[in-house]
N, C-alpha and C positions, 0 to 999 in steps of 0.2 A: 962256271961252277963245276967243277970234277972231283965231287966226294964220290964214294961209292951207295949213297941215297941215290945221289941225281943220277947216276946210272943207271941202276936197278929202275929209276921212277920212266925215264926214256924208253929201256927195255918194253917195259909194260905198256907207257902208250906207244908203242910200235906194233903192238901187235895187233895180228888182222887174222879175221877167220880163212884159212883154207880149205877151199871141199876138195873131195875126195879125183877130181878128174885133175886137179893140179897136183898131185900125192903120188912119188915115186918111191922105192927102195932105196935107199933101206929106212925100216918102219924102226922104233923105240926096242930098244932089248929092255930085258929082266931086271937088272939096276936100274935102269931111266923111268921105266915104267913106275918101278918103287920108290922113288924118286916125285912121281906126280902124283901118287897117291898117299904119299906124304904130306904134299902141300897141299890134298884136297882135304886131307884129317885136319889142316889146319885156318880150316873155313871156319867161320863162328856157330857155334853147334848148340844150343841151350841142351842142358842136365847131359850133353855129349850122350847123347841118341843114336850118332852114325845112321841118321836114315836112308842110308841110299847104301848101294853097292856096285863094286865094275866087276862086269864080265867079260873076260877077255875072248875074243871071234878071232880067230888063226888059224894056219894051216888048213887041214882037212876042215875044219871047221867053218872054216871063209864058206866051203861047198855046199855046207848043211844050212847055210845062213842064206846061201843065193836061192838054194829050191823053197826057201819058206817063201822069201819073197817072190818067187815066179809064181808058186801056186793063189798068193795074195790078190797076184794082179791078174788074172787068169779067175779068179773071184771076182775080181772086180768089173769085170768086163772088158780087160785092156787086151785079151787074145792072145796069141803066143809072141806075136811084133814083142807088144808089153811087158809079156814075163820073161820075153829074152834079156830086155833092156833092162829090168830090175834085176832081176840075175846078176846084170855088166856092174852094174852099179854098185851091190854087194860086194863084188869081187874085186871091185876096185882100189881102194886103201890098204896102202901096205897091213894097217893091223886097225882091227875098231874093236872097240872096247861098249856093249850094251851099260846102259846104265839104266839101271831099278831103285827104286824108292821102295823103304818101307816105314810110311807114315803109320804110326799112332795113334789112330783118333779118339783114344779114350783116354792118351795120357793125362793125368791130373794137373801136371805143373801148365807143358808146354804145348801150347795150342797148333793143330794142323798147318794154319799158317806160319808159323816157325817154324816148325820141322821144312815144310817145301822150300821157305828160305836158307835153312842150312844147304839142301842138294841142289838151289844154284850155286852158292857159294863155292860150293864143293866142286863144281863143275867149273866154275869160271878157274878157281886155283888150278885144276887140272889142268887145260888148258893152256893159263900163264906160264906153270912149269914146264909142258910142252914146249912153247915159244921160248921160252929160256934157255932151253936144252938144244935150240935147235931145228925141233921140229914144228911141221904147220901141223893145224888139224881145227877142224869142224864138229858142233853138235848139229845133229841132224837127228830130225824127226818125223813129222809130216802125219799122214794117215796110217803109216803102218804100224803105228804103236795103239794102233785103237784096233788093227786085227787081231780078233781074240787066238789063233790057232799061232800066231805071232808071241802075241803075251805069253800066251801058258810056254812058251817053247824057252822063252827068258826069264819068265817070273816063277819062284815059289808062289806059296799058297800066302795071301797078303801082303804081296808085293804088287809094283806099278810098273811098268813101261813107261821111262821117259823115253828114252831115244837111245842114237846112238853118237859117240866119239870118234871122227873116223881120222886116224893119225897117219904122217909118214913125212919123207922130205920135200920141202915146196918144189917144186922145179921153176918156180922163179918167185921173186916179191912180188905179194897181192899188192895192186894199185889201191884198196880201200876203199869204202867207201866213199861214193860223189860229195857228200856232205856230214857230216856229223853236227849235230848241235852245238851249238854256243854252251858255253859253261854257265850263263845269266838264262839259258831257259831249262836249264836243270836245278841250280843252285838259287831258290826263292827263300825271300825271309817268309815268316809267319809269325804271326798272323799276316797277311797279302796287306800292302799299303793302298792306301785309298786311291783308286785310280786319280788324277787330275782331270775334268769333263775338259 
């Protein structure tokens, strides 16, 4: 079958997260980028909320983004070992992109759990069209979205800290993961059928 469905459907499952220590130059320019934040507008959004936003981490910027994180882990008790290695870590993807939520929780229609469902959504399209384009790239998050000196550095006032996007070119195919589920233990009927004892 070689329509341009079955294409695009192959594209999609081929694709694998890449982190950031497999991520070389050149990172996504200014079209590409608008480009994948197209297809994150095009995530399923109830009463189209757009609750999330990307913040793009570049340039000088990459520098301002490493010292938050040294200073984090230098909090944390990781010593300067620590905050050098979070520092590297920062610094390492050609371009990451913060991404913040700004859920609603007094919208009247659409309940908090929708909204958080939209800025998966939003994020996996991001992503796809990353992979589409070209490029690899990883959501990453971890503990440093829970440090507050982190937060405020990314977030307005009513915003969230998910993570981060860290983009650029694979320097080789991700081997994948060892297994992935069956499509029979994701795709169940319901009501569940009667076991047979």
């Amino acid at each position: 079958m070689n329509t341009p469905e079955h294409a695009a459907l192959q594209a999609l499952l081929g694709r694998h997260s890449v982190g950031p220590k497999h991520l070389v130059e050149p990172g996504p320019g200014d079209e590409q980028l608008a480009l994948m934040v197209q297809a994150a507008l095009h995530a399923p959004d109830h009463a189209e909320l757009v609750p999330y936003r990307f913040k793009l981490v570049r340039g000088a910027a990459k520098e301002g983004m490493a010292a938050l994180f040294a200073d984090a882990a230098r909090a944390a008790g990781k010593g300067e070992e620590g905050a050098a290695l979070d520092a590297e870590r920062a610094l390492r993807p050609p371009l990451t992109v913060a991404v913040v939520a700004r859920i609603d929780l007094g919208h009247p229609q659409v309940p908090a759990h929708e909204q958080w469902a939209a800025v998966g959504g939003a994020i996996s399209n991001f992503l796809t069209a990353a992979h589409l384009l070209g490029f690899g790239g990883k959501m990453l998050s971890g503990a440093k979205v829970r440090n507050p000196a982190i937060a405020a550095a990314f977030c307005a006032p009513g915003e969230t800290l998910v993570g981060w996007i860290a983009l650029g070119t694979p320097v080789r195919r991700p081997a994948g993961p060892s297994r992935k589920p069956g499509v029979d233990e994701v795709l169940l009927d319901w009501p569940a059928a009667a076991r047979p004892s």
